[in-house]
N, CA and C atoms of all chains as a GROMACS GRO file, in nm:
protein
  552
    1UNK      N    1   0.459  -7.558   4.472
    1UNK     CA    2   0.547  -7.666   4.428
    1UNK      C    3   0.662  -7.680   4.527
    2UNK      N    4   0.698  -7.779   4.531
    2UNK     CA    5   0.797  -7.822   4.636
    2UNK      C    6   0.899  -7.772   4.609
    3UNK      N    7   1.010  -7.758   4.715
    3UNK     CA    8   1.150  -7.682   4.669
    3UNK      C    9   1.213  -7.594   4.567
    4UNK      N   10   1.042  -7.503   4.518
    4UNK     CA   11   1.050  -7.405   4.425
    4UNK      C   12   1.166  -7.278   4.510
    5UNK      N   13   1.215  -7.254   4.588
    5UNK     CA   14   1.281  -7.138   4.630
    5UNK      C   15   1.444  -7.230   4.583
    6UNK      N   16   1.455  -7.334   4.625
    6UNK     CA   17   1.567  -7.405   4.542
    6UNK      C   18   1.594  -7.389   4.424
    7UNK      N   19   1.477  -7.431   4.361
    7UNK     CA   20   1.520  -7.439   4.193
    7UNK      C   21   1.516  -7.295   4.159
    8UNK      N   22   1.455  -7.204   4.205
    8UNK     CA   23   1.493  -7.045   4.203
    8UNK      C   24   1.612  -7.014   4.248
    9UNK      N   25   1.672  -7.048   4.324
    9UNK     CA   26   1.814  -7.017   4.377
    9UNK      C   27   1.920  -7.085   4.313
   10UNK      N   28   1.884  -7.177   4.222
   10UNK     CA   29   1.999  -7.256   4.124
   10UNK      C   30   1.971  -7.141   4.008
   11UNK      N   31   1.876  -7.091   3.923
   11UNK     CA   32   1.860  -7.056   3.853
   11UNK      C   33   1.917  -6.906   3.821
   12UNK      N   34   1.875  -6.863   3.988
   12UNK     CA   35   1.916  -6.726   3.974
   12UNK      C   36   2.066  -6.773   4.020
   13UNK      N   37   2.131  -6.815   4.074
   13UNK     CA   38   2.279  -6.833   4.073
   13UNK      C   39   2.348  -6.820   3.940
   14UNK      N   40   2.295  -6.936   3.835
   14UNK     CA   41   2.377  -6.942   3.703
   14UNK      C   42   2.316  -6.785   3.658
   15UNK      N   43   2.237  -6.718   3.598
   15UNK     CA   44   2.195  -6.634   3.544
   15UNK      C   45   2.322  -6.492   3.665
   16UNK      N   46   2.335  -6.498   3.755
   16UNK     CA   47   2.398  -6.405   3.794
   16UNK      C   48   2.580  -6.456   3.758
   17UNK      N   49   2.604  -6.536   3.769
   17UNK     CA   50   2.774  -6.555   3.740
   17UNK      C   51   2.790  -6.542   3.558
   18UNK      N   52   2.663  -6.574   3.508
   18UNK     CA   53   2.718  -6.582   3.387
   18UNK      C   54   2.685  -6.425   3.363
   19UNK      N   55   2.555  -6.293   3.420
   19UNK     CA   56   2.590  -6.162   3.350
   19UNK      C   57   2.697  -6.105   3.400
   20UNK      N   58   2.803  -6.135   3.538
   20UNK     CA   59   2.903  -6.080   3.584
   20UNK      C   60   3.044  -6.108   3.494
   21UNK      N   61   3.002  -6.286   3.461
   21UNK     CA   62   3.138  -6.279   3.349
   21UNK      C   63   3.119  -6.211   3.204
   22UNK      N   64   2.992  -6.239   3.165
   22UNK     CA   65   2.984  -6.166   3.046
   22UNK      C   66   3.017  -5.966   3.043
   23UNK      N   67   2.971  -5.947   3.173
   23UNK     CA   68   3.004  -5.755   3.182
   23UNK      C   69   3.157  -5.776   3.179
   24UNK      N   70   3.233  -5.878   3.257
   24UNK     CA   71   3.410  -5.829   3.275
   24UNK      C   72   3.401  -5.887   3.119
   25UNK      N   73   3.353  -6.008   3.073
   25UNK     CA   74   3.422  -5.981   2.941
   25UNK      C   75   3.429  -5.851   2.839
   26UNK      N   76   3.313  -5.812   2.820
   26UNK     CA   77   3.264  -5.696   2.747
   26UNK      C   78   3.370  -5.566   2.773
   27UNK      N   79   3.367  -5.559   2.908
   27UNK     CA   80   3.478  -5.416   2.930
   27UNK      C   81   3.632  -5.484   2.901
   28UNK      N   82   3.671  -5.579   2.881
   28UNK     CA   83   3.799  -5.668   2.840
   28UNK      C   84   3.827  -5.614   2.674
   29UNK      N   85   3.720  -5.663   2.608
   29UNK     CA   86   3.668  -5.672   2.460
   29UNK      C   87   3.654  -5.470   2.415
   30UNK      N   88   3.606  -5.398   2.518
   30UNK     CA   89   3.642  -5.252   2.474
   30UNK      C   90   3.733  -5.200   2.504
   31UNK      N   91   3.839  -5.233   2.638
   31UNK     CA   92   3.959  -5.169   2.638
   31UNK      C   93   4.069  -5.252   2.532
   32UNK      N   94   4.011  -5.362   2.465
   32UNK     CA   95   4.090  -5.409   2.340
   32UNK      C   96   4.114  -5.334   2.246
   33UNK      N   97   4.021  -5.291   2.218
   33UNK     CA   98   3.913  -5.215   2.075
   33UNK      C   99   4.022  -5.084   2.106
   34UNK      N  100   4.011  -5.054   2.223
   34UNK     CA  101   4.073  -4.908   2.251
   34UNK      C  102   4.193  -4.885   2.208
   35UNK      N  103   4.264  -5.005   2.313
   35UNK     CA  104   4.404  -5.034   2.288
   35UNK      C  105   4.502  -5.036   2.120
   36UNK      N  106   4.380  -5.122   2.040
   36UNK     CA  107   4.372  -5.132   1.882
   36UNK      C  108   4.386  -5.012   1.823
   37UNK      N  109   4.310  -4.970   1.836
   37UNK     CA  110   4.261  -4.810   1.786
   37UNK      C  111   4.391  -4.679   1.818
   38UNK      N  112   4.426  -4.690   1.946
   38UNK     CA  113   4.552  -4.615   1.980
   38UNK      C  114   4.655  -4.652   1.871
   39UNK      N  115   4.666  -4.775   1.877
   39UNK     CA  116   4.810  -4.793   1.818
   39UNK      C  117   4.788  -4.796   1.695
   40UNK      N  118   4.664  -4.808   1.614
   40UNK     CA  119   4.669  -4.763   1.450
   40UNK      C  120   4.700  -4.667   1.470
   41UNK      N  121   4.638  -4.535   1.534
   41UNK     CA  122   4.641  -4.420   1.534
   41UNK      C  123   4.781  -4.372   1.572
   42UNK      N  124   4.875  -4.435   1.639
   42UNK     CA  125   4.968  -4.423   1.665
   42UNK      C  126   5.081  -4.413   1.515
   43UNK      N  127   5.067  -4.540   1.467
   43UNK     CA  128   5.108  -4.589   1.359
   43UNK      C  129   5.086  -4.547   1.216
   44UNK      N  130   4.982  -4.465   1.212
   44UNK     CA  131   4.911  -4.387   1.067
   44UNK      C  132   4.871  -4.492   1.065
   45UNK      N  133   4.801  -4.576   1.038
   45UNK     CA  134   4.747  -4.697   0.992
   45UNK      C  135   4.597  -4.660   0.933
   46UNK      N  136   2.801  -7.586   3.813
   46UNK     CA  137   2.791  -7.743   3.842
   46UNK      C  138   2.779  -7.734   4.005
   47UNK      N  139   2.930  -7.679   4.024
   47UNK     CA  140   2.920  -7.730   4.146
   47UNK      C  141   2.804  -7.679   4.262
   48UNK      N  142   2.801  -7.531   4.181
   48UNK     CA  143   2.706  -7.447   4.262
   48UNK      C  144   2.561  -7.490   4.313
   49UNK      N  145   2.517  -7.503   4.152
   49UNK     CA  146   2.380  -7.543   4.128
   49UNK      C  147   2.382  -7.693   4.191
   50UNK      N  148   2.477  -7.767   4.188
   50UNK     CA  149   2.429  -7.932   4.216
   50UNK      C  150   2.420  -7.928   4.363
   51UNK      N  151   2.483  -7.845   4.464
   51UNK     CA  152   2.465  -7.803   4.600
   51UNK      C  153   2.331  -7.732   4.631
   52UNK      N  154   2.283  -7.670   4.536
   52UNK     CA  155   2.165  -7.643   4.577
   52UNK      C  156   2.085  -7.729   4.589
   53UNK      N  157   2.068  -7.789   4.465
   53UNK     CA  158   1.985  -7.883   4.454
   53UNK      C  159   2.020  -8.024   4.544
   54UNK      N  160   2.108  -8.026   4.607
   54UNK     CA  161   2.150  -8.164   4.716
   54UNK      C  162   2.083  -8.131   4.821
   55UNK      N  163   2.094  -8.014   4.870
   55UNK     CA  164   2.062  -7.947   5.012
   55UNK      C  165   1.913  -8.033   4.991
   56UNK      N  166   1.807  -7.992   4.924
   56UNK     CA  167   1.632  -7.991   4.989
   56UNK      C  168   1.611  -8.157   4.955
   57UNK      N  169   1.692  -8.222   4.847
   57UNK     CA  170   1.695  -8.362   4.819
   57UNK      C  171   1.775  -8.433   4.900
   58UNK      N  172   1.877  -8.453   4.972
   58UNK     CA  173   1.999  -8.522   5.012
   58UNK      C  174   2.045  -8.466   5.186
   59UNK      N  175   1.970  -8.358   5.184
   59UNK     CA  176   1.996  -8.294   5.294
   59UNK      C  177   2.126  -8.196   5.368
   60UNK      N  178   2.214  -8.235   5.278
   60UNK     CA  179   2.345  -8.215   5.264
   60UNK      C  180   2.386  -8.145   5.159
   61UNK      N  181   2.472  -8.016   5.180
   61UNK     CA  182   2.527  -7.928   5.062
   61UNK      C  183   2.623  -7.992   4.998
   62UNK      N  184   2.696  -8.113   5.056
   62UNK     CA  185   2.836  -8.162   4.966
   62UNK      C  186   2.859  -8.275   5.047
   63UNK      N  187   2.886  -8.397   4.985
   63UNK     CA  188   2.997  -8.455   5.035
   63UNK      C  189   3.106  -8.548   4.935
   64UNK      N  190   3.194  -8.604   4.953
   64UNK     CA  191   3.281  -8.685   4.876
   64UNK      C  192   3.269  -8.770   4.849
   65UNK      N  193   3.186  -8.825   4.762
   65UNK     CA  194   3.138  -8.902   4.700
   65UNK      C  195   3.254  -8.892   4.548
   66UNK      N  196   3.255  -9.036   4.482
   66UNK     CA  197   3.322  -9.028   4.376
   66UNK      C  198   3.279  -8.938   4.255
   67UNK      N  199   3.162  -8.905   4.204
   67UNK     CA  200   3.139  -8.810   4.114
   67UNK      C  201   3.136  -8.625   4.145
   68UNK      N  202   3.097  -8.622   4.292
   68UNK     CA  203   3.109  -8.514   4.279
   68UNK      C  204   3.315  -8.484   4.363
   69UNK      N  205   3.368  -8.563   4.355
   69UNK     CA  206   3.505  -8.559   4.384
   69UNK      C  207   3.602  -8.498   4.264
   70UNK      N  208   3.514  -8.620   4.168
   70UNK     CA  209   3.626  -8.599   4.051
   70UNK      C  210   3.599  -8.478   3.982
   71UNK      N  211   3.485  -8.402   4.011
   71UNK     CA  212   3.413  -8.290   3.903
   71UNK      C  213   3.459  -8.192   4.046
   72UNK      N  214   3.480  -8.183   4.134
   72UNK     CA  215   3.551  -8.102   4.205
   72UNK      C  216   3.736  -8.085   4.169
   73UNK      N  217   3.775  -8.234   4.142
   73UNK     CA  218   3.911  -8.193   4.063
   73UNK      C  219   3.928  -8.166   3.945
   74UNK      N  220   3.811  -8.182   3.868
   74UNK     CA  221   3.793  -8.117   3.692
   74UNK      C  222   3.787  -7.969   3.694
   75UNK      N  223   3.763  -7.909   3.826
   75UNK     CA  224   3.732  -7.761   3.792
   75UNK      C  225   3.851  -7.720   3.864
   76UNK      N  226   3.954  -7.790   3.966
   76UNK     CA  227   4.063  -7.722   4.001
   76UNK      C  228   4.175  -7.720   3.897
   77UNK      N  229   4.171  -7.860   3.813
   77UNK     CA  230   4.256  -7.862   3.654
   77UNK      C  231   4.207  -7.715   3.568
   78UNK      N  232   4.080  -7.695   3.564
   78UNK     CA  233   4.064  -7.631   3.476
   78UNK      C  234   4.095  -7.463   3.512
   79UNK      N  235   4.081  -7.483   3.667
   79UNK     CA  236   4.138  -7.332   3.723
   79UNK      C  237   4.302  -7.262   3.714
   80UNK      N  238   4.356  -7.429   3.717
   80UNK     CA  239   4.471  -7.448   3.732
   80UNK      C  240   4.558  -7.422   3.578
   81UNK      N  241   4.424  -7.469   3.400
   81UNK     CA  242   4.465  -7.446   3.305
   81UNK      C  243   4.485  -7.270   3.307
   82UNK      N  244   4.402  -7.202   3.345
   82UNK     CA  245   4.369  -7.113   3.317
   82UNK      C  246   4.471  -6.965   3.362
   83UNK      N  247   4.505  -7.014   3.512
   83UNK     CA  248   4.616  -6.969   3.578
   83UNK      C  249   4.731  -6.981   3.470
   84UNK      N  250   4.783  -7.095   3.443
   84UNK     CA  251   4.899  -7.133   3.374
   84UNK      C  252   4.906  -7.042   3.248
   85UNK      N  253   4.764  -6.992   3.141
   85UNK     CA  254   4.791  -6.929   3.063
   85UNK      C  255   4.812  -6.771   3.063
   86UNK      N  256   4.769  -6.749   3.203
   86UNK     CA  257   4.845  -6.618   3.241
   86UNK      C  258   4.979  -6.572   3.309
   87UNK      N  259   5.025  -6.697   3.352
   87UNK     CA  260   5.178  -6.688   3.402
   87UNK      C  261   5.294  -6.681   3.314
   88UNK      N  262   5.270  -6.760   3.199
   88UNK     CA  263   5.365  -6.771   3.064
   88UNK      C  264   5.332  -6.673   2.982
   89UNK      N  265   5.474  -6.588   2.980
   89UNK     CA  266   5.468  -6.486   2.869
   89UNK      C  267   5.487  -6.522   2.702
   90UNK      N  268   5.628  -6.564   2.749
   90UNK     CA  269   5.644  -6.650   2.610
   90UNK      C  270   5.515  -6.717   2.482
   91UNK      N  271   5.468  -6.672   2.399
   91UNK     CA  272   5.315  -6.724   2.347
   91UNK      C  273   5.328  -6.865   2.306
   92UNK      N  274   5.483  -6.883   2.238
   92UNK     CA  275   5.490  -7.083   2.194
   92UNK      C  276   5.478  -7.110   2.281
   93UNK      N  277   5.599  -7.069   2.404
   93UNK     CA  278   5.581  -7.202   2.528
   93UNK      C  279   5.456  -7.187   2.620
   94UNK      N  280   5.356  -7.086   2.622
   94UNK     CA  281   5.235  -7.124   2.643
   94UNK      C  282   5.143  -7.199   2.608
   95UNK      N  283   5.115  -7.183   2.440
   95UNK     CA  284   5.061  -7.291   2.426
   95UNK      C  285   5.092  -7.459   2.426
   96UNK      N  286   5.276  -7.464   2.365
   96UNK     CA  287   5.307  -7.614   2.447
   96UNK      C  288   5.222  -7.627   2.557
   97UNK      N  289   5.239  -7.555   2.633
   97UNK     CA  290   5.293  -7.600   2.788
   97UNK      C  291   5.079  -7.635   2.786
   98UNK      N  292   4.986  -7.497   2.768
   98UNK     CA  293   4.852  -7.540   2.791
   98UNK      C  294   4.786  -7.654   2.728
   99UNK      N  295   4.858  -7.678   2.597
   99UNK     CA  296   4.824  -7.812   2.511
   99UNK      C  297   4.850  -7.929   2.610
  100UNK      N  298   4.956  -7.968   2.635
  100UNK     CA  299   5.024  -8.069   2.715
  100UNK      C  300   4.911  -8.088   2.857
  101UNK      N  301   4.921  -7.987   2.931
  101UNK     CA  302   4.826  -7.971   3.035
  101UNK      C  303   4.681  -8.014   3.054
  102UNK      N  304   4.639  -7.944   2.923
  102UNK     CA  305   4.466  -8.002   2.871
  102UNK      C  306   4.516  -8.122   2.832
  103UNK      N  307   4.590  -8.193   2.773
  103UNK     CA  308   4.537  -8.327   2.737
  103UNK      C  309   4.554  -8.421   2.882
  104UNK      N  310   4.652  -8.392   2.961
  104UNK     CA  311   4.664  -8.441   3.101
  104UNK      C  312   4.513  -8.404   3.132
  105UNK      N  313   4.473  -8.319   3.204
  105UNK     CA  314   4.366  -8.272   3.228
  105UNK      C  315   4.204  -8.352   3.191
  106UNK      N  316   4.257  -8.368   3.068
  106UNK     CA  317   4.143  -8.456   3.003
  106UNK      C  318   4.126  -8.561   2.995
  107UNK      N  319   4.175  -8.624   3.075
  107UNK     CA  320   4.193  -8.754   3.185
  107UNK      C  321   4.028  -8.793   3.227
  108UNK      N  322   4.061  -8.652   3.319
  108UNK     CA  323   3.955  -8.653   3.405
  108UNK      C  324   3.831  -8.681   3.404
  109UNK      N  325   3.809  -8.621   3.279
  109UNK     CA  326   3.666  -8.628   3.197
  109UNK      C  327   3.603  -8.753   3.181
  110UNK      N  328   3.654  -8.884   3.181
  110UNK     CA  329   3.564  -8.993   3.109
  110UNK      C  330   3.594  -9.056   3.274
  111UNK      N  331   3.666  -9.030   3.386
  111UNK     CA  332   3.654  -9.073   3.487
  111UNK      C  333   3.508  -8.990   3.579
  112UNK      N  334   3.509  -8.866   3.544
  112UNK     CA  335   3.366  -8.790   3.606
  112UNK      C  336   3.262  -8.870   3.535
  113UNK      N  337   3.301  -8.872   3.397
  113UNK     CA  338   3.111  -8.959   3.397
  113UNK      C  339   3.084  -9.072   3.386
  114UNK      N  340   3.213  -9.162   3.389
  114UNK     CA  341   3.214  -9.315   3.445
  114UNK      C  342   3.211  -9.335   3.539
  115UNK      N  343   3.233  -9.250   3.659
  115UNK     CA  344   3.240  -9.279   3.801
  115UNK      C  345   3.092  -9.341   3.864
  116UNK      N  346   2.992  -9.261   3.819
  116UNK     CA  347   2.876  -9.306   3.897
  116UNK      C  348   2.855  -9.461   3.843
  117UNK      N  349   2.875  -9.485   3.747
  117UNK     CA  350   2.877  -9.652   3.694
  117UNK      C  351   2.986  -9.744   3.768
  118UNK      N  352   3.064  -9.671   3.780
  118UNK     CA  353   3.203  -9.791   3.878
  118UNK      C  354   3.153  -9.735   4.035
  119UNK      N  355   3.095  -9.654   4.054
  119UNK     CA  356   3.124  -9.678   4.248
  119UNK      C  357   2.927  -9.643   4.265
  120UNK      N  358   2.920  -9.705   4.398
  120UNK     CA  359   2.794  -9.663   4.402
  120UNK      C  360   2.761  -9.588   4.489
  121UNK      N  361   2.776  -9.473   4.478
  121UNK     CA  362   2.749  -9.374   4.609
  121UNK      C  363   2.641  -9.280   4.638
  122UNK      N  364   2.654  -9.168   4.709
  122UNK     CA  365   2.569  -9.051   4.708
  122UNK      C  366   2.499  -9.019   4.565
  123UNK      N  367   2.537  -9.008   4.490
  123UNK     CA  368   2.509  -8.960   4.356
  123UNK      C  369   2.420  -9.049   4.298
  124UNK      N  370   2.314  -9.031   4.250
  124UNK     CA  371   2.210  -9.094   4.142
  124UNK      C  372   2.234  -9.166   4.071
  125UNK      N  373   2.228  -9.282   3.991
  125UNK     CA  374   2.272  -9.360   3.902
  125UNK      C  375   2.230  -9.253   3.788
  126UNK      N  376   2.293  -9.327   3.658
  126UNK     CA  377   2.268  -9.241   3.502
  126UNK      C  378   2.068  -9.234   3.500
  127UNK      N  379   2.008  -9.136   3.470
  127UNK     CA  380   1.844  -9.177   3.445
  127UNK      C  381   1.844  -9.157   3.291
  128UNK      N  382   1.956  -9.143   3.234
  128UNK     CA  383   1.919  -9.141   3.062
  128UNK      C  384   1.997  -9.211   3.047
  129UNK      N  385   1.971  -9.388   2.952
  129UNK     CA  386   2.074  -9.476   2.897
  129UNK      C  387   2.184  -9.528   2.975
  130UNK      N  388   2.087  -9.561   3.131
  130UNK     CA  389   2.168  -9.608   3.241
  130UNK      C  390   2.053  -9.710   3.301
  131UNK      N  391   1.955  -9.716   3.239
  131UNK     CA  392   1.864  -9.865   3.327
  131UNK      C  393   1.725  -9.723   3.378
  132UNK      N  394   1.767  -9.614   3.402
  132UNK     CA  395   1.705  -9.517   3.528
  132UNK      C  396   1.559  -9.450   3.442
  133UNK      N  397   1.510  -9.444   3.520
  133UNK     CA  398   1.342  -9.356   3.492
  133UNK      C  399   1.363  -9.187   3.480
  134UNK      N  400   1.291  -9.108   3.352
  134UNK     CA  401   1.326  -8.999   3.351
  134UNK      C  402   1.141  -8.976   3.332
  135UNK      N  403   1.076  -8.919   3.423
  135UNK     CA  404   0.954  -8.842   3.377
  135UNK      C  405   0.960  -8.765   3.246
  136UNK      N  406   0.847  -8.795   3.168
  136UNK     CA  407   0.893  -8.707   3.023
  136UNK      C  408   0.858  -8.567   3.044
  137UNK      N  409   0.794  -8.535   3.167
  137UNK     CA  410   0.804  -8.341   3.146
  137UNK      C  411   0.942  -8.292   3.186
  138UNK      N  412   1.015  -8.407   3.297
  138UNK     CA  413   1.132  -8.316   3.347
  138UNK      C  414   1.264  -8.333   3.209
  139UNK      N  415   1.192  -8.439   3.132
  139UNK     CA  416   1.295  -8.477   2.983
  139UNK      C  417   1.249  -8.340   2.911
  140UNK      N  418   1.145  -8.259   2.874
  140UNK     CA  419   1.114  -8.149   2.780
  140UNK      C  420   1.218  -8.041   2.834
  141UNK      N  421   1.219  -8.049   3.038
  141UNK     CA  422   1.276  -7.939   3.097
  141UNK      C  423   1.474  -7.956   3.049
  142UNK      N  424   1.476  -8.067   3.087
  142UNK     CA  425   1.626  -8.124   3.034
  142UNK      C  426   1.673  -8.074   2.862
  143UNK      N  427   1.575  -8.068   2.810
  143UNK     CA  428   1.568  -8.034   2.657
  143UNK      C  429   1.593  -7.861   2.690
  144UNK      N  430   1.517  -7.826   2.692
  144UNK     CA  431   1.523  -7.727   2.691
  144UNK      C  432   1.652  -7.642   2.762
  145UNK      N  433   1.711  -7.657   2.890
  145UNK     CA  434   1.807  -7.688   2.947
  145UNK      C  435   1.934  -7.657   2.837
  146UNK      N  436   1.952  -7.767   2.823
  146UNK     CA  437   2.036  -7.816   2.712
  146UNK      C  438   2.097  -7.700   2.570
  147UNK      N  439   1.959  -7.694   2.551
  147UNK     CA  440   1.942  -7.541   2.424
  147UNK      C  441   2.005  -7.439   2.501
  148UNK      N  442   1.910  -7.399   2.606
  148UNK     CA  443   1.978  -7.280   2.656
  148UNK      C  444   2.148  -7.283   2.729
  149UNK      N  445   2.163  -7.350   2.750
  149UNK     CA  446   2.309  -7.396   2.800
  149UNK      C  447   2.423  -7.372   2.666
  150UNK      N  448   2.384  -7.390   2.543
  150UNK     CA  449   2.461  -7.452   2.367
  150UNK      C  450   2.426  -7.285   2.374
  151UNK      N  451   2.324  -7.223   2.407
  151UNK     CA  452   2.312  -7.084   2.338
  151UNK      C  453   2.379  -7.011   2.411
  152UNK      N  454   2.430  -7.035   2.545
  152UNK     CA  455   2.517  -6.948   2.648
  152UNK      C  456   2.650  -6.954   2.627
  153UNK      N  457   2.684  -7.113   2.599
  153UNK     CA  458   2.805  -7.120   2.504
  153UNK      C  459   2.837  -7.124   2.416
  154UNK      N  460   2.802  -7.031   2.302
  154UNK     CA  461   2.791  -6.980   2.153
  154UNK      C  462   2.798  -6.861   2.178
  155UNK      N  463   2.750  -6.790   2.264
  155UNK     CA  464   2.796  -6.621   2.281
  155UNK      C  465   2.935  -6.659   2.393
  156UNK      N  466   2.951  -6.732   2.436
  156UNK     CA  467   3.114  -6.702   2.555
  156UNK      C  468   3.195  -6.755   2.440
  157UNK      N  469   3.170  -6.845   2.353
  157UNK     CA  470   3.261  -6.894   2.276
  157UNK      C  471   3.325  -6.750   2.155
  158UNK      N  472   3.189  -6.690   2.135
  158UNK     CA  473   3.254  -6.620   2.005
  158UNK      C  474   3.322  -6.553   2.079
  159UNK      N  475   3.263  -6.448   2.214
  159UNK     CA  476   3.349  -6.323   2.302
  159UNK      C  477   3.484  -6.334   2.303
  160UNK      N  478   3.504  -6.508   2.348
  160UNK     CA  479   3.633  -6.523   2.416
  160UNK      C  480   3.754  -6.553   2.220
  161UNK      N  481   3.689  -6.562   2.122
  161UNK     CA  482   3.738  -6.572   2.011
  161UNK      C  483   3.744  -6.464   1.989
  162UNK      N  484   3.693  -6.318   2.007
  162UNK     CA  485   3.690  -6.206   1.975
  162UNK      C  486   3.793  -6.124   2.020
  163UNK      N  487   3.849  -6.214   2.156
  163UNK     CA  488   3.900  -6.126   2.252
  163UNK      C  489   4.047  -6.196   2.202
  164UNK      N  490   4.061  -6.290   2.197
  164UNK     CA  491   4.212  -6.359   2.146
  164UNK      C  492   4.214  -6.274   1.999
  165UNK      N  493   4.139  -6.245   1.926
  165UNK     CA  494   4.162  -6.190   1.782
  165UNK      C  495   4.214  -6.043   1.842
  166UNK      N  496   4.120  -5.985   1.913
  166UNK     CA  497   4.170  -5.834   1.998
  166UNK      C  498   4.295  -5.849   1.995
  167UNK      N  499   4.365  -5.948   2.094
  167UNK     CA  500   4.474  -5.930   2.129
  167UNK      C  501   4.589  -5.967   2.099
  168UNK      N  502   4.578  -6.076   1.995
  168UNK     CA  503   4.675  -6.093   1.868
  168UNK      C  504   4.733  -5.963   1.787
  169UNK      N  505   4.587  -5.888   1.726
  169UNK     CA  506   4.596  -5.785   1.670
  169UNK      C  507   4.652  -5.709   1.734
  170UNK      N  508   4.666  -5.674   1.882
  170UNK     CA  509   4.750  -5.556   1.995
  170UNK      C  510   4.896  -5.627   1.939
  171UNK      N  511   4.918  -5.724   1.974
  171UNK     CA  512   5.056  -5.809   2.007
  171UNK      C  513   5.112  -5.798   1.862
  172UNK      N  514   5.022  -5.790   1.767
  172UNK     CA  515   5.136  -5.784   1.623
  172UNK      C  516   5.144  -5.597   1.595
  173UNK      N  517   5.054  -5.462   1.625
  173UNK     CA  518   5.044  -5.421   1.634
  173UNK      C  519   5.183  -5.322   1.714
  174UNK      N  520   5.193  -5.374   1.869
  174UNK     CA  521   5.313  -5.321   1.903
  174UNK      C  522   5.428  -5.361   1.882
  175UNK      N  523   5.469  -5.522   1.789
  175UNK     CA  524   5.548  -5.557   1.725
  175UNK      C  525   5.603  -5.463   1.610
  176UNK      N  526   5.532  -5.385   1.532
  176UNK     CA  527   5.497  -5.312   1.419
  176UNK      C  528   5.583  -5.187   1.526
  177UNK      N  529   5.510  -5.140   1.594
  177UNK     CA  530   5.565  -5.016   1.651
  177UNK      C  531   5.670  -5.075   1.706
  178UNK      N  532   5.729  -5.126   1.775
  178UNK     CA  533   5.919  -5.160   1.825
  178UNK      C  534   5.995  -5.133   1.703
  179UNK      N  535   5.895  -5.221   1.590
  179UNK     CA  536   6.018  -5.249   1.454
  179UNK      C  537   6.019  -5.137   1.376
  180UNK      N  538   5.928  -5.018   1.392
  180UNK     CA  539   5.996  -4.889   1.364
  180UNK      C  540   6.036  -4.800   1.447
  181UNK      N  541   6.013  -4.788   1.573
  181UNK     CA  542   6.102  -4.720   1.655
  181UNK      C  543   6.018  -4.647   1.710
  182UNK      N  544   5.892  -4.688   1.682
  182UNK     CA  545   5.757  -4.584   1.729
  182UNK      C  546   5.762  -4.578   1.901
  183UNK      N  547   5.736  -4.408   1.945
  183UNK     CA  548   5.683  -4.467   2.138
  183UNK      C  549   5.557  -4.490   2.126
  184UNK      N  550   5.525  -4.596   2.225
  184UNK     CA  551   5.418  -4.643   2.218
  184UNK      C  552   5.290  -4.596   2.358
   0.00000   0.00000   0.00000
């Protein structure tokens, strides 16, 4: 098929920016959790 | 957008980019939106952030009905509309467009909740060490 290494290279582009933002989100979303957790614990909560 | 529509220009158009009115204005839709995004990390203050990002996005959102009116007012590099613009859409590349579409609504339904998860995170921090100042707790 014609300009199949193209439409592979669009594809794999989006699929790679979106698991790099989704990993920084994820480690964002557990040093939250962490952060949370300290300060109940801080607090007796 | 911008990435993928450069790819796909290169083997069709021959050319990775040029300035053409649609891909101009969707080149200044993503510097507004870089530019929203910046702004909500420079302001500490949480009201006058959101003033200030409210105000901004609705400026901002200008832009929007000029990116997808543009290819109808100028006639350039860019393709005319092929859905509900006069234009021919093959119906397999319409199933691929469909499908497309789904998966795109399902990518933004998981960034949407994360990024709701993560403002709830950090509300909860922000009232949290409020709590600890107002008793005298070290934090």
């Amino acid at each position: 098929m014609k300009n199949m290494n193209s439409l592979m290279a669009a594809y794999l582009a989006v699929w790679v920016i979106f698991s790099i933002y989704q990993y920084t989100v994820s480690r964002r979303l557990a040093r939250l959790r962490d952060e949370v957790q300290r300060l109940k614990d801080n607090l007796k909560l | 957008m911008l990435i993928t529509g450069s790819i796909w220009a290169h083997p069709v158009w021959g050319i990775w980019w040029t300035w053409d009115a649609r891909l101009t204005s969707t080149f200044v839709l993503w510097v507004l939106y870089v530019c929203y995004l910046l702004l909500r990390t420079l302001i500490d203050d949480p009201e006058r952030r959101a003033v200030v990002s409210a105000v901004f996005s609705i400026f901002a959102a200008f832009d929007v009905p000029f990116v997808y009116f543009s290819i109808w007012f100028f006639r350039t590099q860019h393709p005319q509309p092929v859905i509900g613009g006069g234009g021919s859409l093959d119906p397999r590349m319409f199933d691929v467009l469909v499908v497309c579409w789904v998966a795109t609504l399902g990518m933004l339904a998981v960034l949407l909740r994360q990024r709701y998860r993560m403002e709830a995170l950090r509300y909860e921090v922000a009232q949290l060490q409020l709590e600890a100042t107002r008793r005298g707790d070290p934090q």
